[in-house]
C-alpha positions as CSV (number, residue, x, y, z in Angstrom):
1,X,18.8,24.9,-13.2
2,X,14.9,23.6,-13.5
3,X,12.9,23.0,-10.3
4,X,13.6,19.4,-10.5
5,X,17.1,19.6,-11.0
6,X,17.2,22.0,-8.4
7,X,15.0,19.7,-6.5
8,X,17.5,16.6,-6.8
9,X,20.1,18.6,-6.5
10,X,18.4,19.2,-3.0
11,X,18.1,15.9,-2.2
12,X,21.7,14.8,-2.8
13,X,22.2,17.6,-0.3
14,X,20.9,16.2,2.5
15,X,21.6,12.6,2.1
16,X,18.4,11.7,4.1
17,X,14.7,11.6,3.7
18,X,13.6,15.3,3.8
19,X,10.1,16.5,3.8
20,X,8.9,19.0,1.1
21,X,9.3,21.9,3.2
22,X,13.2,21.1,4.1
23,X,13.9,20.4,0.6
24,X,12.3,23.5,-0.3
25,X,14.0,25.5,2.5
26,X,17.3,24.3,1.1
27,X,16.7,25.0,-2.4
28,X,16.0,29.0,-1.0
29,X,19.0,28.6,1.4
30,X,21.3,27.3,-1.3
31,X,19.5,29.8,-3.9
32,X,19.3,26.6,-6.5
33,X,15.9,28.5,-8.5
34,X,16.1,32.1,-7.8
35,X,12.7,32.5,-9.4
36,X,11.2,31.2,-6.3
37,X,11.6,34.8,-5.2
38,X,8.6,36.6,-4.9
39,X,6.5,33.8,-5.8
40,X,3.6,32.7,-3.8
41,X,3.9,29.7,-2.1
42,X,6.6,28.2,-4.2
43,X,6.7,25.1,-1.8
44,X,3.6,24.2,-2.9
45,X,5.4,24.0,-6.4
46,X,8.2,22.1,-4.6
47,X,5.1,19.4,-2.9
48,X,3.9,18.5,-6.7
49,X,7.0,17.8,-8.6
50,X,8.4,15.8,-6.0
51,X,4.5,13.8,-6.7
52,X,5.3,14.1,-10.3
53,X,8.8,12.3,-9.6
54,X,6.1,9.2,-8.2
55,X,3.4,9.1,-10.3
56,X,5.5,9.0,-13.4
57,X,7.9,5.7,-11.4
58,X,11.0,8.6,-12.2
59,X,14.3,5.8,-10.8
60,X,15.7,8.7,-9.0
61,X,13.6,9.3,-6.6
62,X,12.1,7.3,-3.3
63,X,9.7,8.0,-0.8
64,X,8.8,6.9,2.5
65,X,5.8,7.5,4.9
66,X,6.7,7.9,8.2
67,X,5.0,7.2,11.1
68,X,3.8,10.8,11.5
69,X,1.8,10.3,8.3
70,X,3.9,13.0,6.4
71,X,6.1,11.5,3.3
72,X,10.0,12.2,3.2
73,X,12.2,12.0,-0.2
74,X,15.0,11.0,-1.5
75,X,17.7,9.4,-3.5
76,X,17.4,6.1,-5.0
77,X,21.5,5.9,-4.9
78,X,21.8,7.3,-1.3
79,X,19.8,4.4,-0.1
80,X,22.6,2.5,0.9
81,X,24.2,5.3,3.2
82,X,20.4,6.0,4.8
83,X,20.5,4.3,8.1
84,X,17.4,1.8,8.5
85,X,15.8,4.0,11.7
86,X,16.1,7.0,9.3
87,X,13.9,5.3,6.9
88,X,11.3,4.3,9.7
89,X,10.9,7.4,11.1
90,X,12.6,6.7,14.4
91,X,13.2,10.3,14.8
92,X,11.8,12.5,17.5
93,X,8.1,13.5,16.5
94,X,6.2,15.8,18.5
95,X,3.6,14.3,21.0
96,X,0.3,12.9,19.3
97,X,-2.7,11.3,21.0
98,X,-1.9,7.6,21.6
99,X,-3.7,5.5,18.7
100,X,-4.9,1.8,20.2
101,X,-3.0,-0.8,17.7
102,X,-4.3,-4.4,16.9
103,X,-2.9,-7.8,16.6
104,X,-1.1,-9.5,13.8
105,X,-3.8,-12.2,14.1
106,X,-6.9,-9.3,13.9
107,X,-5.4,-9.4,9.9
108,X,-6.9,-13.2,9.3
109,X,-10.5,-12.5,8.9
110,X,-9.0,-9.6,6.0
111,X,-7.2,-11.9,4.6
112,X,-9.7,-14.8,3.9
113,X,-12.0,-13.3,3.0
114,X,-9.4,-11.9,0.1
115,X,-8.9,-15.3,-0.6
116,X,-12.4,-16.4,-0.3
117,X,-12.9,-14.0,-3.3
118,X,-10.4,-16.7,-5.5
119,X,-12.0,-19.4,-3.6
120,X,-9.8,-20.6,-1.8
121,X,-10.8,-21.5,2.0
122,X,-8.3,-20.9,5.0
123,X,-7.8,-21.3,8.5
124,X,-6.0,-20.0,11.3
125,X,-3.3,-22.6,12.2
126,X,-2.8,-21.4,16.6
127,X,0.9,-22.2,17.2
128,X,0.1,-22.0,21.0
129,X,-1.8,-25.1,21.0
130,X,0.9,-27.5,19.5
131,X,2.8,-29.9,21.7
132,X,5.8,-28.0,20.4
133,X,4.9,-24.3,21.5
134,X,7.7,-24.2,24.5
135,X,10.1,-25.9,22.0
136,X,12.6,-23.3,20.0
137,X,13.6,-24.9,17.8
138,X,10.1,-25.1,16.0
139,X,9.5,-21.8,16.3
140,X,9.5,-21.1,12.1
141,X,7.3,-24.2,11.5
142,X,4.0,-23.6,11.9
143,X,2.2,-21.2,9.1
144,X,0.1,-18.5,10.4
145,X,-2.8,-19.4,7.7
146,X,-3.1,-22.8,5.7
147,X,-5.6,-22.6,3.1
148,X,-6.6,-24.7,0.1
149,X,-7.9,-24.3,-3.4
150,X,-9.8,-26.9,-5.8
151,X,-9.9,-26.6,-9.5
152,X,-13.5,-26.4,-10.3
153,X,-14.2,-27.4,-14.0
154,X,-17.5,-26.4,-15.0
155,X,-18.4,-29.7,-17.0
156,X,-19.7,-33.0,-14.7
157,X,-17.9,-35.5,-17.0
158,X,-14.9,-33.6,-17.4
159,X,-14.5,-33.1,-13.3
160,X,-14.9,-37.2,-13.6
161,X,-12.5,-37.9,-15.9
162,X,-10.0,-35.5,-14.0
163,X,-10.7,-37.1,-10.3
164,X,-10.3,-40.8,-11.9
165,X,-6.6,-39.6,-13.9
166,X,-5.1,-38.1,-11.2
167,X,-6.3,-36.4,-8.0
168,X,-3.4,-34.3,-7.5
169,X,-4.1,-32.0,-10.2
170,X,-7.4,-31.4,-8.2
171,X,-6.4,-29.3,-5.5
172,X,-3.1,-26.9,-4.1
173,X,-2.1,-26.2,-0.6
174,X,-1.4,-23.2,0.5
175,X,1.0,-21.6,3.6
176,X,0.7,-18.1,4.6
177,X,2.8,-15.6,7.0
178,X,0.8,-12.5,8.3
179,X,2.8,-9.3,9.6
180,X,1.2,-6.1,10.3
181,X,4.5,-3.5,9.0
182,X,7.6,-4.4,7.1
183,X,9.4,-1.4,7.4
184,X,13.2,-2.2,7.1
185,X,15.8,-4.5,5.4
186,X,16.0,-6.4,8.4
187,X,12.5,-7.1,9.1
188,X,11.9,-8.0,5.6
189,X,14.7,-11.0,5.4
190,X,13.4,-11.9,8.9
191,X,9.9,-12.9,7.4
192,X,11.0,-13.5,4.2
193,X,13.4,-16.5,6.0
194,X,10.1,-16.9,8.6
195,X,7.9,-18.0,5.5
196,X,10.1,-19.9,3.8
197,X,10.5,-22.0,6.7
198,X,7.0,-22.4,7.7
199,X,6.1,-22.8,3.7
200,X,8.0,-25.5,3.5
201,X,5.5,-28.1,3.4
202,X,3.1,-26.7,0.9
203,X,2.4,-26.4,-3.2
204,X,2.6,-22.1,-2.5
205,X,4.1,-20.2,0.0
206,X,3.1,-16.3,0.6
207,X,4.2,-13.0,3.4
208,X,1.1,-11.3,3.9
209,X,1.6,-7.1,5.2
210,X,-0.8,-4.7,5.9
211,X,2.2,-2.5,5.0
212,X,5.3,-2.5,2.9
213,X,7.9,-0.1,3.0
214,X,8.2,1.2,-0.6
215,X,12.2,1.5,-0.4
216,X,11.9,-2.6,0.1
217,X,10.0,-3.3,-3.3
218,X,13.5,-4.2,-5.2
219,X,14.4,-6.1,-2.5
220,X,11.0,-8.1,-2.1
221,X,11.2,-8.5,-5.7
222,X,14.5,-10.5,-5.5
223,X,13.8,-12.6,-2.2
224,X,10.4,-13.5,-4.3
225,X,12.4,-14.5,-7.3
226,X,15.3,-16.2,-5.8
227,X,13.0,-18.3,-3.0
228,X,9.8,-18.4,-4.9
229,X,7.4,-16.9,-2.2
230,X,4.9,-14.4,-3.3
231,X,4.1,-11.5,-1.9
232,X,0.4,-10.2,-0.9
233,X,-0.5,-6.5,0.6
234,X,-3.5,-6.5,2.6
235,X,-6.0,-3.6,2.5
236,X,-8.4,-3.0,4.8
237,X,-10.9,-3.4,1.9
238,X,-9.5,-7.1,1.4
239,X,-11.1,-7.0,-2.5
240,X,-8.8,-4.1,-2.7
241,X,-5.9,-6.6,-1.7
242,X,-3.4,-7.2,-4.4
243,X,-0.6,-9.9,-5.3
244,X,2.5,-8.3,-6.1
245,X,4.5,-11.1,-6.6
246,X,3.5,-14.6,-7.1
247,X,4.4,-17.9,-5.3
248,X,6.0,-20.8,-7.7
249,X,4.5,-23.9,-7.3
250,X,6.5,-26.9,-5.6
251,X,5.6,-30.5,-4.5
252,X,4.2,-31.2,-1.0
253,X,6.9,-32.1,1.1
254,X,4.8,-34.8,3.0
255,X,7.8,-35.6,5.3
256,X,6.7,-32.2,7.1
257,X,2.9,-32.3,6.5
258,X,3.1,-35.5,8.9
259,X,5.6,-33.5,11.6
260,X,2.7,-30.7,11.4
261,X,-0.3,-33.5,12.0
262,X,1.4,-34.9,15.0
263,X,2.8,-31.1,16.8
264,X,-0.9,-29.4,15.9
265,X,-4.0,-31.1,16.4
266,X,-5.7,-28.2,14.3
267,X,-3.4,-28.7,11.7
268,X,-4.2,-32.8,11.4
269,X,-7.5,-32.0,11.3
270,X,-7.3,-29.8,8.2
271,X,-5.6,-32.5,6.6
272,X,-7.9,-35.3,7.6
273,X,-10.8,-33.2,5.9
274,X,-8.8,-32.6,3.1
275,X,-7.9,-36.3,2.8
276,X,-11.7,-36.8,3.0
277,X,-12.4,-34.8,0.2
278,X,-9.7,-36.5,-2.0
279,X,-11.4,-39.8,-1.4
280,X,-14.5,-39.3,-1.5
281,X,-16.8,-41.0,-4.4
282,X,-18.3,-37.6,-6.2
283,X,-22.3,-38.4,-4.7
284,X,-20.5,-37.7,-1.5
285,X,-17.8,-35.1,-2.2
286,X,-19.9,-31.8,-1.7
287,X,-20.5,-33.0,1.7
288,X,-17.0,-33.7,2.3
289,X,-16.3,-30.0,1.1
290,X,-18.9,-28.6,3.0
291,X,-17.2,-29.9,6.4
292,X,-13.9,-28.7,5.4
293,X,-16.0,-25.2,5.0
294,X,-17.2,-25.8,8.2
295,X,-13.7,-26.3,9.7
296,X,-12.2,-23.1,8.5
297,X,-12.4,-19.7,9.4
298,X,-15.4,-17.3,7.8
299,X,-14.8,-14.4,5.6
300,X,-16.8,-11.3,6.0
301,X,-19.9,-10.7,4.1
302,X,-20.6,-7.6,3.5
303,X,-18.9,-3.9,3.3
304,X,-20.6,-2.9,6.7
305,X,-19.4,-5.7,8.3
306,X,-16.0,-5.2,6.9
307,X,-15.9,-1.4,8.1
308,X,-17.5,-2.8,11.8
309,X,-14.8,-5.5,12.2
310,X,-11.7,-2.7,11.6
311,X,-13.4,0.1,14.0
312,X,-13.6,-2.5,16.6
313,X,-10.1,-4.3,16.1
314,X,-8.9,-0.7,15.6
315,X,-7.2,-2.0,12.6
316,X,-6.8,1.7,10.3
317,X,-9.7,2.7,8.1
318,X,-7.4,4.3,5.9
319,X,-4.0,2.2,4.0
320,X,-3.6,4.2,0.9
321,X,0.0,4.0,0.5
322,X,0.0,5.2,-3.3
């Protein structure tokens, strides 16, 4: 057989995600590509066609990075007998130097200024100051992130004409649901469900991850679809931040805009500036806009000041997940 063949082959061996080393080992042990013999370093050979199966999208084959840093393979059609910790890297890893992590909420200044870059303005939303924070059963309705976006037509008269028709048309409200990993199943339908929840309310609902386990991309795919939330992965470069799925617009639901206004005093207050803006005559609208810019929280600037704000959050320098 060729080395890939041998090399799936391999794989549907071991029925779990194997590093490049244990599929190689097994190819020798089961002598799959006896011209491995005598070659020098023939796992090497093994390391780049398992890459090759990746960069060319080949349906066979999965990968997963585990917490280690080191990427384990395997078989798209063993995923179902793969149990979820396997996939996570819940195995026993040798000791490493304890890293200092950072909070989910550490993310928000990533991710508006992301969304800063389509301008769109956003603020935090803190669920701990709402009447409602010892209450359980509104835990999945406050958004982690609101945010807003105006369509800006270049042309004075045209802007006019637009405001005076219908106002509506002018702007989109925004809900968003920040989680630092996504690494199983679970996890996954447990923000998914989270979003939709808190989204509720708004035009556009989106789950924001720093991370997102690659196995889950079908599966993200369909929950998108099927509930209309999209999907955004954070980089620490936030301009490197990319959409992979988009959210379907809906109607505002303003049944539970006003339940939001009276639990969260931040909340109201975002609407009251929006609702400012909206009726506004346009000699006073820039200044209405310029409060709500006030209001909400600030992107960073520059690249330096990007690069600061992660050492100091200890938020990883490094998410290449390619």
């Amino acid at each position: 057989m060729t080395i890939k063949e041998a090399i799936i082959k391999s794989l549907d061996d071991l029925i779990k995600p194997a590093t490049y080393l244990e599929i190689y080992r097994h190819i020798i042990d089961k002598n799959y590509y006896p011209p491995f013999k005598g070659k020098e370093t023939p796992e090497n050979t093994v390391s780049a066609q398992l890459g090759d199966f990746i960069r060319r999208a080949d349906s066979r084959v999965k990968r997963v990075k585990f917490k280690d840093g080191i990427y384990r393979y395997y078989l798209a059609k063993n995923e179902s007998l793969i149990k979820d910790e396997e996939l996570i890297g819940d195995t026993e890893q040798p000791p490493t130097k304890e890293k200092k992590s950072y909070n989910e909420r550490d993310l928000h200044p990533l991710l508006v200024t992301y969304l800063k870059n389509y301008n769109i303005q956003a603020k935090t939303i803190y669920h701990e100051k709402s009447a409602s924070r010892k209450d359980k059963n509104q835990k999945w309705v406050h958004p982690d992130m609101v945010g807003i976006e105006f369509l800006k037509l270049e042309n004075k008269s045209s802007q006019s004409l637009q405001w005076t028709i219908n106002r509506n048309d002018t702007f989109k409200l925004i809900s968003y649901e920040l989680k630092k990993e996504i690494n199983t199943d679970y996890e996954l339908k447990e923000a998914f469900f989270q979003t939709v929840s808190n989204s509720s309310w708004a035009n556009h609902g989106f789950l924001v991850a720093f991370y997102f386990n690659e196995s889950l991309h079908d599966e993200i795919k369909r929950l998108s679809e099927a509930f209309g939330i999209g999907v955004i992965e954070l980089k620490t470069n936030p301009f490197e931040s990319k959409q992979i799925f988009p959210s379907k617009y809906k109607e505002l639901d303003f049944k539970t805009i006003d339940k939001l206004c009276k639990i969260n005093k931040e909340f109201e207050t975002f609407i009251k500036l929006t609702e400012k803006i909206m009726s506004a005559d346009a000699k006073y609208r820039e200044d209405a806009e310029r409060g709500l810019q006030a209001f909400c929280d600030k992107p960073l600037k520059t690249d330096s000041e990007i690069i600061k704000y992660c050492k100091e959050k200890n938020i990883p320098l490094e998410n290449d997940n390619e």
